[in-house]
C-alpha positions as CSV (number, residue, x, y, z in Angstrom):
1,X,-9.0,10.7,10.3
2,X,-7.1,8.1,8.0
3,X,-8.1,5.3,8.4
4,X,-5.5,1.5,7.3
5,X,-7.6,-0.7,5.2
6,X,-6.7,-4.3,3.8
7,X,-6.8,-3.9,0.2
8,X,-9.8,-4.5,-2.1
9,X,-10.7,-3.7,-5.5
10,X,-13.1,-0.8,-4.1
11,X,-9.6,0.4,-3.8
12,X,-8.2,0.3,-7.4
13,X,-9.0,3.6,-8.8
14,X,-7.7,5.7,-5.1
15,X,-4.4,3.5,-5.5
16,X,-3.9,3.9,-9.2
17,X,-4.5,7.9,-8.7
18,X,-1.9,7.6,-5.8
19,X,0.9,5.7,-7.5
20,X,0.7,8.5,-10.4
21,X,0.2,11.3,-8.4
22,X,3.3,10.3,-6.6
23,X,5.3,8.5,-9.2
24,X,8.1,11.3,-9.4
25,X,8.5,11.8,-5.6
26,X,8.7,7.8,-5.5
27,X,11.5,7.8,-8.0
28,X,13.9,9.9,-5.7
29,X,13.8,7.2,-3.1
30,X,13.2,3.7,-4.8
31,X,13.4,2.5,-8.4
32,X,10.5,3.7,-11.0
33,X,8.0,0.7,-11.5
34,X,8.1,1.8,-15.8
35,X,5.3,2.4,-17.9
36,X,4.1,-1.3,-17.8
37,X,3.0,-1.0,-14.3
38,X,0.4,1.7,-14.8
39,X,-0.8,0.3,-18.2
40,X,-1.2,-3.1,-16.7
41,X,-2.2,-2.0,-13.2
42,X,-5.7,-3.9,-13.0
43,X,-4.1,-7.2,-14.0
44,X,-1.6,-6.3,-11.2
45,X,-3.9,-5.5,-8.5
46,X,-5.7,-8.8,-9.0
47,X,-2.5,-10.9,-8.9
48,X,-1.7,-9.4,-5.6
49,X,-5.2,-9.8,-4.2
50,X,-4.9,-13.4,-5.2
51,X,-1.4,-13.8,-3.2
52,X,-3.3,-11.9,-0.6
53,X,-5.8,-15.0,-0.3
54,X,-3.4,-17.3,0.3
55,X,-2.1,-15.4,3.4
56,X,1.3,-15.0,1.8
57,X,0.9,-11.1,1.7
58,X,-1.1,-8.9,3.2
59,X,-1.1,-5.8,1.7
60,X,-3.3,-2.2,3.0
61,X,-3.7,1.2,2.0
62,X,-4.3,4.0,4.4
63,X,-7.1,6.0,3.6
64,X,-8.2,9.2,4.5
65,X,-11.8,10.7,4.5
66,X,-12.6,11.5,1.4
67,X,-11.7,8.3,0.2
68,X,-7.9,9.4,-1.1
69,X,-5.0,6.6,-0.9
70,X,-2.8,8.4,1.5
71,X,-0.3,5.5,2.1
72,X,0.6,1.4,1.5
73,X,1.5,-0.9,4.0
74,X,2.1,-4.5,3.1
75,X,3.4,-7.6,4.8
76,X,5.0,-9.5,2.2
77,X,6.8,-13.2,2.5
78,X,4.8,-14.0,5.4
79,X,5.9,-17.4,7.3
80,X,6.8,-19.1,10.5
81,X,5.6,-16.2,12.4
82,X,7.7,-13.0,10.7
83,X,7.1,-10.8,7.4
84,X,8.5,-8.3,5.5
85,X,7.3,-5.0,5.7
86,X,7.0,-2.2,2.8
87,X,5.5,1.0,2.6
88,X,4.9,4.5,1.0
89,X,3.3,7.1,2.0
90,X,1.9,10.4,-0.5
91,X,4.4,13.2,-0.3
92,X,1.6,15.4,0.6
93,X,0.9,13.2,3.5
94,X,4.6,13.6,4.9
95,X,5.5,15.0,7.9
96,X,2.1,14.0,9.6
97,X,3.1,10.5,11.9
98,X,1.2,8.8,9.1
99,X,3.7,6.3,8.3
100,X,4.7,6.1,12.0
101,X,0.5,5.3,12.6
102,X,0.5,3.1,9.3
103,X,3.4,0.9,10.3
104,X,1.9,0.6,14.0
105,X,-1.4,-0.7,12.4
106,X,0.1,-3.2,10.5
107,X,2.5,-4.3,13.2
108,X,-1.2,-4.5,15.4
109,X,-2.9,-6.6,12.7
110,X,0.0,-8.9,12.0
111,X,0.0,-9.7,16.1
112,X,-3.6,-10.3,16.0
């Protein structure tokens, strides 16, 4: 069963594979992050774990079994009780509840 994990580098390779995997089907919803993300995607990942110390952010990727990045779930601009919340989930993990489930963990965590 997937399982919503705060991020960590463990993460990085999963979450690189699952931003190219799904690139395309990203594109027909939301604007295409360019080249520059992938080629600079470590140097990303640590700038975002580093916002995610501060407590600004809280970012989380939902994970299934085998260890494969099904989904992201982040809390972003967090202040004065409230946040904004993103997510994506694969596009062979649609059609499952698992942003339905991925957006009620987050919700949990950010009450707790």
């Amino acid at each position: 069963m997937p399982a919503l994990e705060r991020l960590t580098t463990r993460h990085a390779p999963a979450l690189l594979r699952f931003e190219r995997v799904n690139r395309a089907y990203f594109a027909r919803f939301v604007p295409d992050r360019g080249d520059d993300y992938f080629d600079e995607f470590d140097d990303r990942l640590a700038d975002l774990l580093t916002e995610q110390d501060t407590g600004a952010c809280h970012f989380h990727v939902l994970v299934d079994d085998d260890g494969t990045v099904l989904g992201r779930f982040n809390l972003v601009d967090v202040a004065d009780g409230s946040a904004e919340l993103g997510y994506r989930v694969a596009e062979r993990a649609t059609g499952r509840g698992l942003a339905r489930e991925g957006v009620r963990g987050v919700r949990a965590l950010a009450r707790d």
